[in-house]
C-alpha positions as CSV (number, residue, x, y, z in Angstrom):
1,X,-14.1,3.1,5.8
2,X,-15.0,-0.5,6.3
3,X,-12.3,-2.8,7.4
4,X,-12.7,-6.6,7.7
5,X,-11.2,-8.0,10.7
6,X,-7.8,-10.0,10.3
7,X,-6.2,-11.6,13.8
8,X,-3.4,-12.6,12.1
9,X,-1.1,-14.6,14.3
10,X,-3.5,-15.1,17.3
11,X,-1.9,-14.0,20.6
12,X,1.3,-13.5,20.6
13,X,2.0,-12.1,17.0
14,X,5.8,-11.0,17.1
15,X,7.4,-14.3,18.3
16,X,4.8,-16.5,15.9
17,X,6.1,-14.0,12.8
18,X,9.9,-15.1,14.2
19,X,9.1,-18.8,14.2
20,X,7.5,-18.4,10.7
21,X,11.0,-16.9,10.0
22,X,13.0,-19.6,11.1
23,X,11.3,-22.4,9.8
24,X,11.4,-20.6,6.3
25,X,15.2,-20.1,7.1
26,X,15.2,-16.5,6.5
27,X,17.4,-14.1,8.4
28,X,15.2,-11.1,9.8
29,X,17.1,-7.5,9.2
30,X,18.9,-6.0,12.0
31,X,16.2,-3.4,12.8
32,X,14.7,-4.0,16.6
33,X,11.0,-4.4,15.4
34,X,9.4,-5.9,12.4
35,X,7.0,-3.8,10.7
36,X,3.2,-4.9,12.3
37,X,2.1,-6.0,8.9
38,X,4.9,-8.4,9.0
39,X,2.6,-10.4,11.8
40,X,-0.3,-10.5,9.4
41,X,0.5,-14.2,7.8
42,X,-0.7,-13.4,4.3
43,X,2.0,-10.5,4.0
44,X,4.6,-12.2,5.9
45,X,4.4,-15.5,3.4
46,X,3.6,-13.6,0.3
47,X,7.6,-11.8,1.4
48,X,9.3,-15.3,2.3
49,X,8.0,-16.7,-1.0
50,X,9.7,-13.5,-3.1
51,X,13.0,-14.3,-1.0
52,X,12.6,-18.1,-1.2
53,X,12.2,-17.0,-5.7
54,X,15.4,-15.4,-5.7
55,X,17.6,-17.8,-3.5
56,X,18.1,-15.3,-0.5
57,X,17.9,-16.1,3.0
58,X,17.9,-12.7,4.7
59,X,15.2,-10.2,4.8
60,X,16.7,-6.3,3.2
61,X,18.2,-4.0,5.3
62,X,16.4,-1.7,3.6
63,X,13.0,-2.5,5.5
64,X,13.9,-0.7,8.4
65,X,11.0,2.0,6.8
66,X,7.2,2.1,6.2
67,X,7.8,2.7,2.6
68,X,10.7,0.2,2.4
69,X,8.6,-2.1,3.6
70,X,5.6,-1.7,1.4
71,X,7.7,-1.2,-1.7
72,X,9.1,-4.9,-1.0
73,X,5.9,-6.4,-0.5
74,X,4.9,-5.0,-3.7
75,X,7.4,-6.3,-5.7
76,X,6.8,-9.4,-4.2
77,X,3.7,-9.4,-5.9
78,X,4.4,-8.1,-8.9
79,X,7.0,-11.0,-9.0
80,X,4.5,-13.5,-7.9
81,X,2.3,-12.8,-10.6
82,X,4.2,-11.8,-13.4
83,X,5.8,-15.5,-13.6
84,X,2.3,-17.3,-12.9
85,X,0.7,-15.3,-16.0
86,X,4.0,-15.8,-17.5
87,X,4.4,-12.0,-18.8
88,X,7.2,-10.0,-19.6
89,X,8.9,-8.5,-16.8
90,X,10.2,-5.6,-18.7
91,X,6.9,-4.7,-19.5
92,X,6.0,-4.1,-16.2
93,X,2.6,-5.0,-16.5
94,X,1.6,-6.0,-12.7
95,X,3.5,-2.9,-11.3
96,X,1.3,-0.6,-13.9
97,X,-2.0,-2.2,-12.8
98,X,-1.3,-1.5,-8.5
99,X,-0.4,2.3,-9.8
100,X,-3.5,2.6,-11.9
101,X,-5.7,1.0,-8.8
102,X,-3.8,3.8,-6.7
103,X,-4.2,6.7,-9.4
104,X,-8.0,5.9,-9.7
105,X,-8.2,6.0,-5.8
106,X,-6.8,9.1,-5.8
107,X,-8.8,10.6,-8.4
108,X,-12.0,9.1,-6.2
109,X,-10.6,10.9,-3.2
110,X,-11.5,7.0,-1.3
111,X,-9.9,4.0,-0.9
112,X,-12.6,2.2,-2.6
113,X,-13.5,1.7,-6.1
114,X,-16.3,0.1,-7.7
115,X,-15.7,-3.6,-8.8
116,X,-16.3,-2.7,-12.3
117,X,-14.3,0.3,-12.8
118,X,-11.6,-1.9,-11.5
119,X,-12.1,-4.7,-13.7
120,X,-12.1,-2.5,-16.8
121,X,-9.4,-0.6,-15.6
122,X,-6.6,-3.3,-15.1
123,X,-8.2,-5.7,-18.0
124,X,-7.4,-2.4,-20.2
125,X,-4.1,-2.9,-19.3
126,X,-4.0,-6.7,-19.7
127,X,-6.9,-8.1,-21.6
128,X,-8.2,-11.4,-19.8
129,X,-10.9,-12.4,-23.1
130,X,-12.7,-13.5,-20.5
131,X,-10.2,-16.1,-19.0
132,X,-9.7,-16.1,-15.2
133,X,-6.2,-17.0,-15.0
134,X,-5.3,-14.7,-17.6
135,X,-7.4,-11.7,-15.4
136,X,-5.5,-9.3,-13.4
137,X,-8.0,-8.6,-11.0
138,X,-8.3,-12.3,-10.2
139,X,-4.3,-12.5,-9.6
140,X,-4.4,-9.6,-7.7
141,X,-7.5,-10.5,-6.0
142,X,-6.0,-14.2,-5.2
143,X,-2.5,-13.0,-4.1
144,X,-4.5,-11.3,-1.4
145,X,-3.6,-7.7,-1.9
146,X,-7.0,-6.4,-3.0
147,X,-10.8,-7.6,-0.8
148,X,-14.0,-6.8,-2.6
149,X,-16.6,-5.8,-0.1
150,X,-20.5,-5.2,-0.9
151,X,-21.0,-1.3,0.6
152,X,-24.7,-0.2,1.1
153,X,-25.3,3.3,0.6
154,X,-29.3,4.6,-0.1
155,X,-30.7,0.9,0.3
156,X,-28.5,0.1,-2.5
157,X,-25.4,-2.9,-2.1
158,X,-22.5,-2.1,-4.5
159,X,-19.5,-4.1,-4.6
160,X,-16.2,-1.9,-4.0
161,X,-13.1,-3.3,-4.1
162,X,-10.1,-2.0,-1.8
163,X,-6.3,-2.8,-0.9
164,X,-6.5,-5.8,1.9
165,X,-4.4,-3.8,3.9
166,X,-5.7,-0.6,5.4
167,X,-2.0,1.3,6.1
168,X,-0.8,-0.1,3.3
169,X,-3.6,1.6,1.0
170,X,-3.2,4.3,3.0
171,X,0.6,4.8,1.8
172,X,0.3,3.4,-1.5
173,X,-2.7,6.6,-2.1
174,X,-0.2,9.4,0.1
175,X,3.2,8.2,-2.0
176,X,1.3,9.1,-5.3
177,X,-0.1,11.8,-4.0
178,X,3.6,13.7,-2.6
179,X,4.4,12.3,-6.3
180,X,2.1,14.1,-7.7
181,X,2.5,17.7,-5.9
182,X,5.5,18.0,-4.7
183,X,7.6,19.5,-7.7
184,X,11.1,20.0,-6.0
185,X,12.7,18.9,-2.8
186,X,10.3,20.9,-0.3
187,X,7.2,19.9,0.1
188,X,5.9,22.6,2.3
189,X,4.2,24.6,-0.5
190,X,1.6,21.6,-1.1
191,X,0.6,22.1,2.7
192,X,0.6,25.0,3.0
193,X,-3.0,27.7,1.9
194,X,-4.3,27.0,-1.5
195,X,-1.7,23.8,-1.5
196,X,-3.5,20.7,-3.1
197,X,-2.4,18.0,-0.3
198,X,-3.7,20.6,2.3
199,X,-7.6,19.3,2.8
200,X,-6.2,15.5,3.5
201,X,-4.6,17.0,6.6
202,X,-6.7,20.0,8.1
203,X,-10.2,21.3,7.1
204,X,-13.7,20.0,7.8
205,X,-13.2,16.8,6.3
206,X,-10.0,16.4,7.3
207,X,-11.0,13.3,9.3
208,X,-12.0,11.1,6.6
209,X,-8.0,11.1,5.4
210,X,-6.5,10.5,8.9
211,X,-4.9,7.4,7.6
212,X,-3.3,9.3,4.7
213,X,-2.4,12.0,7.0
214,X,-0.5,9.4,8.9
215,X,1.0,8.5,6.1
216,X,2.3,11.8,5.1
217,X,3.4,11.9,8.7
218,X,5.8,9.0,7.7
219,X,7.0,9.4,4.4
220,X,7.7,13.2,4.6
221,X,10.6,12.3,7.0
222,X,11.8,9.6,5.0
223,X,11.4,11.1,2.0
224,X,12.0,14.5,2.4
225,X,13.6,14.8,5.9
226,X,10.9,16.9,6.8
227,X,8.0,16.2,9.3
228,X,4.7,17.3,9.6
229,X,3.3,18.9,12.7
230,X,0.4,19.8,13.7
231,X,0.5,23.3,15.6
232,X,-3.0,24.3,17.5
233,X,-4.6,25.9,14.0
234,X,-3.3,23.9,11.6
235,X,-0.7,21.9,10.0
236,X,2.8,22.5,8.7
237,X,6.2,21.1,7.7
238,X,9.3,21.8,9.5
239,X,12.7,20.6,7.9
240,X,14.1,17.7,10.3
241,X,17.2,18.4,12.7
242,X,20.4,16.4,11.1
């Protein structure tokens, strides 16, 4: 997967992410470390500004966890854009567009899609009639949360568009996929021989999924109070000691 480089608050990233905090007069949440993408400025601002929208001062408790953490930048988002393209919240229009990037990502077994498919996908859901602001691939595109990249393959460019952030695709893709097979409160059967989330996390292509297998390494404790180990042949779940 390609990745674009992003040094984010040069040097010494922690204490410039607390100074952004202070002069914004938000309140950081008790936990001993912010999440890394909470040094990356674009993510960090894009969370103050959501705050800063609702008159609070204090970042959630709540963000103590990977998926708490991207679930809040995500309605941040969603917030950001449904008031700039003045839409109906209820309708949930932004929120629908990031899970039908994800589904489609999913389907494609990648983290990229091709710009096109993208477009036609989220202006099925919102039709622009060919007006940028009124586009949800330009909001989404401008609020920073999705880079197109050209990819050559065969001699041949093709734009591909993928989430900015390469953990945060990487849980947005392994969230929909537990959603997806996991029917009941043990997710071991999906891992297991014959399971369908088996291949992201041992087999001969195993490798190309590490970051979603990472992922699964983090949500299946927080969601499931499992964890996922990885004995010498192979991986399986163990239910987490209480």
């Amino acid at each position: 997967m390609l990745t674009s480089p992003d040094t984010g608050f040069a040097g010494r990233a922690a204490e410039a992410a607390q100074r952004y905090l202070d002069q914004r007069g938000i309140v950081r949440m008790a936990a001993p470390n912010l999440s890394p993408e909470f040094e990356n400025p674009l993510f960090l601002r894009t969370c103050c500004d959501a705050l800063e929208r609702r008159g609070e001062t204090e970042l959630p408790r709540g963000l103590a966890g990977v998926s708490g953490v991207f679930n809040f930048y995500f309605g941040a988002v969603a917030e950001a854009i449904t008031a700039r393209m003045k839409l109906f919240p209820r309708l949930r229009v932004v929120e629908r567009a990031l899970e039908a990037i994800t589904a489609a990502m999913v389907a494609a077994r990648s983290g990229y899609l091709p710009i096109n498919d993208a477009f036609v996908l989220l202006d099925g859901l919102h039709a622009s009639n060919n007006q940028m602001q009124q586009s949800l691939f330009f909001q989404i595109e401008n609020e920073g949360v999705l880079t197109v990249e050209p990819v050559v393959e065969d001699q041949v460019t093709t734009e591909m568009v993928r989430f900015t952030f390469e953990r945060l695709s990487d849980h947005r893709i392994a969230q929909a996929l537990l959603e997806a097979e996991v029917t009941d409160t043990d997710p071991a059967p999906a891992f297991m021989q014959g399971g369908k989330l088996r291949d992201y996390v041992i087999g001969q292509y195993a490798y190309r999924f590490a970051g979603i297998a990472e992922a699964f390494a983090v949500q299946l404790p927080e969601q499931y109070g499992v964890e996922l180990l990885v004995p010498v042949h192979g991986y399986e779940t163990s239910r987490c000691a209480v």
